[in-house]
C-alpha positions as MATLAB code, in Angstrom:
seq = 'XXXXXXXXXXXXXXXXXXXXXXXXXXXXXXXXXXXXXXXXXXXXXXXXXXXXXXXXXXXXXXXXXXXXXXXXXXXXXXXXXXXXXXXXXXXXXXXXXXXXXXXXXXXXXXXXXXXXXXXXXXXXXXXXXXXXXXXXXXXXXXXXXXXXXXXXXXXXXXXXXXXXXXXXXXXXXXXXXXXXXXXXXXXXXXXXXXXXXXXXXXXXXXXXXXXXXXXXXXXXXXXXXXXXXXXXXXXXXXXXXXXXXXXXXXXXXXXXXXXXXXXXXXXXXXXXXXXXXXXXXXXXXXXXXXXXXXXXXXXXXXXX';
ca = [
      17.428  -21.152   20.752;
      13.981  -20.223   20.473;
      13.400  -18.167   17.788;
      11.156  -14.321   17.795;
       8.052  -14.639   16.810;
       6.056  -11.292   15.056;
       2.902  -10.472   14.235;
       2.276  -10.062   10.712;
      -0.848   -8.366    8.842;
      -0.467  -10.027    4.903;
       2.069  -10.920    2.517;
       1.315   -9.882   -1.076;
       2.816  -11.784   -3.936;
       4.270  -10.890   -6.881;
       4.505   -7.020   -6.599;
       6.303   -4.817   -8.494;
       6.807   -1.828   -6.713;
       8.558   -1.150   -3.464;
      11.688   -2.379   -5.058;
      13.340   -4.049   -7.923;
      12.032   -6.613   -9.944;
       9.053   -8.732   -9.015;
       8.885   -8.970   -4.919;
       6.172  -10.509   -1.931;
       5.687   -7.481    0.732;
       5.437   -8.494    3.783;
       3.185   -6.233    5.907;
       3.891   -6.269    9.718;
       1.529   -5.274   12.658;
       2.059   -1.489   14.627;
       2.611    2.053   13.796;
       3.161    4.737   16.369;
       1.593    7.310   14.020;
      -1.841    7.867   13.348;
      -1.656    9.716   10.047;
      -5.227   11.191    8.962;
      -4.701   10.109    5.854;
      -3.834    6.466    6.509;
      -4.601    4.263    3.595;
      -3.848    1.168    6.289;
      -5.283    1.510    9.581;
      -6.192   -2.359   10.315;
      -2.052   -2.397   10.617;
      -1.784    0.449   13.215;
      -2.617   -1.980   15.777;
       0.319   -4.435   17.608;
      -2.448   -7.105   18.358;
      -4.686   -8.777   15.599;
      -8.048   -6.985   14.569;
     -11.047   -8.549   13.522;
     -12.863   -7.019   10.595;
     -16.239   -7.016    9.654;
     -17.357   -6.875    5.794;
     -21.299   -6.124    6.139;
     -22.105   -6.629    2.453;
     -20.994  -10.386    2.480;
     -22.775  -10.932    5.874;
     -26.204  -13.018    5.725;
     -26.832  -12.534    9.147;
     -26.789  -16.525   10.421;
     -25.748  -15.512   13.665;
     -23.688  -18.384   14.333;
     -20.732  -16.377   14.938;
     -22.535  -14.088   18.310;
     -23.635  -17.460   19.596;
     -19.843  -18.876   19.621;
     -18.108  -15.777   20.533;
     -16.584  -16.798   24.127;
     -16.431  -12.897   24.569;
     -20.014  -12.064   24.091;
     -18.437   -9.306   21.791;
     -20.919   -9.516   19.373;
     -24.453   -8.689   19.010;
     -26.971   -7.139   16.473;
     -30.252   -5.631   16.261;
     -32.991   -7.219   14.130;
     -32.421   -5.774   10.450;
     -29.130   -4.531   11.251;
     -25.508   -5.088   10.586;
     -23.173   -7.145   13.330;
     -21.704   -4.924   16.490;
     -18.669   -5.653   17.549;
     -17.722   -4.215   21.254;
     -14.008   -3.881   20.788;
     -13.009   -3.689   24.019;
     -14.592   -7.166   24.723;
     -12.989   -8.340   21.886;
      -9.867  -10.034   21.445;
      -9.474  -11.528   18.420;
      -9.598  -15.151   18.745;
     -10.952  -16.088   15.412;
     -13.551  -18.317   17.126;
     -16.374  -16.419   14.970;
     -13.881  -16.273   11.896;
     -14.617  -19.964   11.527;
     -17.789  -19.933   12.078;
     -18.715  -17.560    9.418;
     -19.588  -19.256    6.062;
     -20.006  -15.964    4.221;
     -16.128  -14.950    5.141;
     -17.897  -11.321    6.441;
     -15.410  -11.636    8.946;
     -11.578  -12.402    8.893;
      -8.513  -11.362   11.075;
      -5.932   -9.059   10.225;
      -2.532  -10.421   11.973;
      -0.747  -13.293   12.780;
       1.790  -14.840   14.947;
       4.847  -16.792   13.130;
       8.221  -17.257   13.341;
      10.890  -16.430   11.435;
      11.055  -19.642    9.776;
       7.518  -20.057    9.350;
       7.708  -16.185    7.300;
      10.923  -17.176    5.403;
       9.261  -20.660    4.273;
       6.330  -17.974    2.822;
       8.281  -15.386    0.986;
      10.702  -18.691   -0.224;
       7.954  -20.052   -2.000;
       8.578  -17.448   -4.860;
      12.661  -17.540   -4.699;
      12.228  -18.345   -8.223;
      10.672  -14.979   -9.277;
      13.280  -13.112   -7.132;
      15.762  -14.940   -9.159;
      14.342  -14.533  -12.810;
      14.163  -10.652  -12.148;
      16.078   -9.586   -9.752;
      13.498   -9.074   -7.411;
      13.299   -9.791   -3.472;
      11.388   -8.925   -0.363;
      10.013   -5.921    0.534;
       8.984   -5.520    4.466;
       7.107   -2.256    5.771;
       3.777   -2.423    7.397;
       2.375   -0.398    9.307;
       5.699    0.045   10.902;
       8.250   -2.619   10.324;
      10.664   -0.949   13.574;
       7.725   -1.814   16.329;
       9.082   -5.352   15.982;
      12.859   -4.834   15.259;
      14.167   -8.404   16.874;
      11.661  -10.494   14.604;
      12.482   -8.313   11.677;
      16.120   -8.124   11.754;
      16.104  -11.858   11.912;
      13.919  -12.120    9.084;
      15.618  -10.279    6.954;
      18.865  -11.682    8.110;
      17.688  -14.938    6.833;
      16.888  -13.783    3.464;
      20.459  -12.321    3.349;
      21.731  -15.409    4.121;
      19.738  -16.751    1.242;
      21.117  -14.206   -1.648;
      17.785  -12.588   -1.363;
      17.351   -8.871   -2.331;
      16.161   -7.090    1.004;
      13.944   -3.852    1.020;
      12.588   -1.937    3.974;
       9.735    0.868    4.159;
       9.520    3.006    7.487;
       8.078    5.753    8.734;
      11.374    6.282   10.636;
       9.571    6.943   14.064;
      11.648    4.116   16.674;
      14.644    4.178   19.068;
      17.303    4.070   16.704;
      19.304    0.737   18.367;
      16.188   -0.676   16.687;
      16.283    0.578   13.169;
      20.058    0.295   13.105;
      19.718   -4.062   13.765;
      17.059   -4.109   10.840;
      18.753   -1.883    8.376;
      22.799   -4.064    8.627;
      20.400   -6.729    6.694;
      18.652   -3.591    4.133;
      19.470   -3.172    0.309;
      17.056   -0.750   -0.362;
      15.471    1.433    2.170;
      12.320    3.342    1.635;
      11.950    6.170    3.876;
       8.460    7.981    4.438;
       8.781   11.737    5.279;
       5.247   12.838    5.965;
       5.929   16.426    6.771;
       8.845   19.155    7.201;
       7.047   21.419    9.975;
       7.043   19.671   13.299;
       3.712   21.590   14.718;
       1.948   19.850   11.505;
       3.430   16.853   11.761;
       2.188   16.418   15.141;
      -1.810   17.795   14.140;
      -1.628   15.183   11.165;
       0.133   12.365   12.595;
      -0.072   12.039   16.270;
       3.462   12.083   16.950;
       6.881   14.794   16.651;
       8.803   14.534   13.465;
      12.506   15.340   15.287;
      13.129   11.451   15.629;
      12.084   10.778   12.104;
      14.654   13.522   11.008;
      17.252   12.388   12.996;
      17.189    8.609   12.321;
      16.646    9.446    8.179;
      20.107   11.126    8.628;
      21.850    8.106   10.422;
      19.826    5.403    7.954;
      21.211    7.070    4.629;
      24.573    6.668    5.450;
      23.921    3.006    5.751;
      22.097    1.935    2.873;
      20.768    3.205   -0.377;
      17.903    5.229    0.851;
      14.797    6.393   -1.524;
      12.575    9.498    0.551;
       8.926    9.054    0.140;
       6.485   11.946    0.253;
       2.323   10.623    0.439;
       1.069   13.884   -1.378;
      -2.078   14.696    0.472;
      -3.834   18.003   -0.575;
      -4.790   20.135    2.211;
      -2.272   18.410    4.497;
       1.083   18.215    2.813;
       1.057   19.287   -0.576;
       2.222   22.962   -0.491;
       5.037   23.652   -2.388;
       7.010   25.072    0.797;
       6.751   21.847    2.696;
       7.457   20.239   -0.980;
      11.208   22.591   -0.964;
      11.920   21.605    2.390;
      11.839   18.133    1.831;
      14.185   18.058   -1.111;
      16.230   20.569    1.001;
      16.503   18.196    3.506;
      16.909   15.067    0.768;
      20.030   17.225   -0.458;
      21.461   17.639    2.946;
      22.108   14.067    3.732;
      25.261   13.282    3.739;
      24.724    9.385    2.863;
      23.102    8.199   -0.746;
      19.838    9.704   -1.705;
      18.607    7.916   -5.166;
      15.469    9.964   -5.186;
      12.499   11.832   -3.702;
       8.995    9.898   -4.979;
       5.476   11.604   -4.663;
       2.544    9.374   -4.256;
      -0.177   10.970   -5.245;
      -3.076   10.697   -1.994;
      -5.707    8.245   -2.716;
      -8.985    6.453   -1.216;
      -8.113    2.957   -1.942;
      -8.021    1.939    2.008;
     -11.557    3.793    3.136;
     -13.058    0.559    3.266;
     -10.766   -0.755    6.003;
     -12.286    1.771    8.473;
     -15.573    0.543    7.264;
     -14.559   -3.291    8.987;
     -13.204   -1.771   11.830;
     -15.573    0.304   12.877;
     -13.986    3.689   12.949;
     -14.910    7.015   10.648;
     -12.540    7.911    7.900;
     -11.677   11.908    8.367;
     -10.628   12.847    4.580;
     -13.449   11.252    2.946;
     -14.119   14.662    0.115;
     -10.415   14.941   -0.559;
      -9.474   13.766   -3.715;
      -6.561   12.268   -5.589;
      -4.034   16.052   -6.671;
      -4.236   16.286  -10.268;
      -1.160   15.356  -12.691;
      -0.200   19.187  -13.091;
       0.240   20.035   -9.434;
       2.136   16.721   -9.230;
       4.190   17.350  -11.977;
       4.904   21.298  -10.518;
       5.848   19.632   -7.294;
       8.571   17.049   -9.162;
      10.049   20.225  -10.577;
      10.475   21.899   -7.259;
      12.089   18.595   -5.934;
      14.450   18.783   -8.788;
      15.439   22.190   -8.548;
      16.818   21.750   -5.343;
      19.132   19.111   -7.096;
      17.379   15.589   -6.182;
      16.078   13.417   -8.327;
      12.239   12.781   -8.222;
       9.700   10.090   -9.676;
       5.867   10.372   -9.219;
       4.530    6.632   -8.379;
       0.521    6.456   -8.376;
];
């Protein structure tokens, strides 16, 4: 039987966060949010992006004579153009860039290929009861290839962890989540009207799957603390309201404190980051908002 094939944006080795123990993330390709805020937007894409690092570029020009596309082109003093609707990622400039300016984020492989990655540090996993973590973008967008994935691992003895957003047809989440441990579950906002203005998308499915998925696996609620978007300490209450109301196992609510650490990424890709003067919340107004989330009776960690 042929096995599903995914497209995958990085793996990163050795983590220690997003789980127990020491882990390799594996970030998959897609999201079907847009968040304002996103620290991550060369995953929001299904397909492969190519991105474009002007300070390493020496301006050879090999790679606009190769492209098959013509999707590249510059001016005389000025940094590469890339049309993106021309192009489609082929890597064909990729390797013809000697200064590594440009690289592509995503790539096809199989389950086996993937397990055969993440295997490579069973050792660690073993040593510290650690594992994999998978999240992306959004894990869900691709629940065959990720199911099976994870599957795999299970098969293996291999600690399994999740991170979603929550926003997919639930016959998909429910196939990944029979092969979860740990399942980290992003709440962005309580208020559907601002979900919608600050990610794209309604937050009623999000809701509604969050109560299904913690009554199948330990599930940890993650709030991205964003002043000016989220951070108020009524959309703060009616998280942990909501946390409290599940009826499956809730280990904890953690903040994560907004930050700037992904600007660059719109940089490559061409696009304009939108929160660009907001800054990091200070440790008192994240340590007021940990008290409100343990008022309401939840346990709550602040993770920077």
């Amino acid at each position: 039987m042929e096995q599903p094939q995914g497209i995958v944006c990085s793996l990163e080795r050795f983590a220690t966060h997003d789980g127990p123990g020491i882990r390799t993330l594996v970030y998959m390709k897609g999201c079907p949010l847009t968040c304002v805020w996103c620290s991550s937007p060369h995953t929001q894409s299904k397909l492969p992006d190519l991105l474009y690092t002007s300070s390493c570029c020496i301006g050879s020009d090999d790679c606009i004579a190769i492209c098959p596309e013509k999707a590249l082109q510059r001016s005389a003093g000025e940094p590469l153009q890339i049309d993106r609707d021309l192009c489609n990622a082929c890597g064909i400039c990729v390797e013809a860039c000697t200064s590594r300016a440009l690289e592509i984020s995503g790539q096809s492989m199989t389950v086996d290929e993937l397990f055969r990655e993440v295997d490579k540090d069973s050792s660690f996993y073993r040593r510290s009861n650690g594992g994999v973590t998978v999240g992306g973008g959004e894990l869900a967008m691709q629940p065959e290839f990720v199911s099976a994935f994870l599957k795999k691992c299970k098969e293996q003895y291999i600690h399994t962890a999740i991170e979603t957003c929550g926003l997919a047809p639930w016959i998909g989440l429910e196939s990944i989540l029979q092969y979860v441990d740990l399942l980290h579950f992003d709440i962005k906002h309580m208020d559907d009207k601002v979900h919608r203005e600050l990610t794209g998308a309604s937050n009623r499915q999000i809701l509604e799957n969050a109560r299904k998925a913690s009554k199948m696996c330990t599930m940890i609620i993650r709030i991205p603390v964003v002043p000016g978007c989220n951070d108020t300490e009524e959309n703060i209450i009616a998280t942990a309201k909501f946390a409290a109301s599940l009826e499956g196992q809730v280990q904890r609510i953690e903040l994560l404190p907004y930050h700037q650490l992904g600007m660059h990424r719109y940089t490559q890709l061409g696009k304009t980051y939108q929160l660009d003067d907001v800054e990091t919340p200070d440790e008192s107004h994240m340590e007021r908002l940990k008290y409100i989330v343990m008022s309401a009776g939840v346990d709550a960690e602040i993770v920077s």
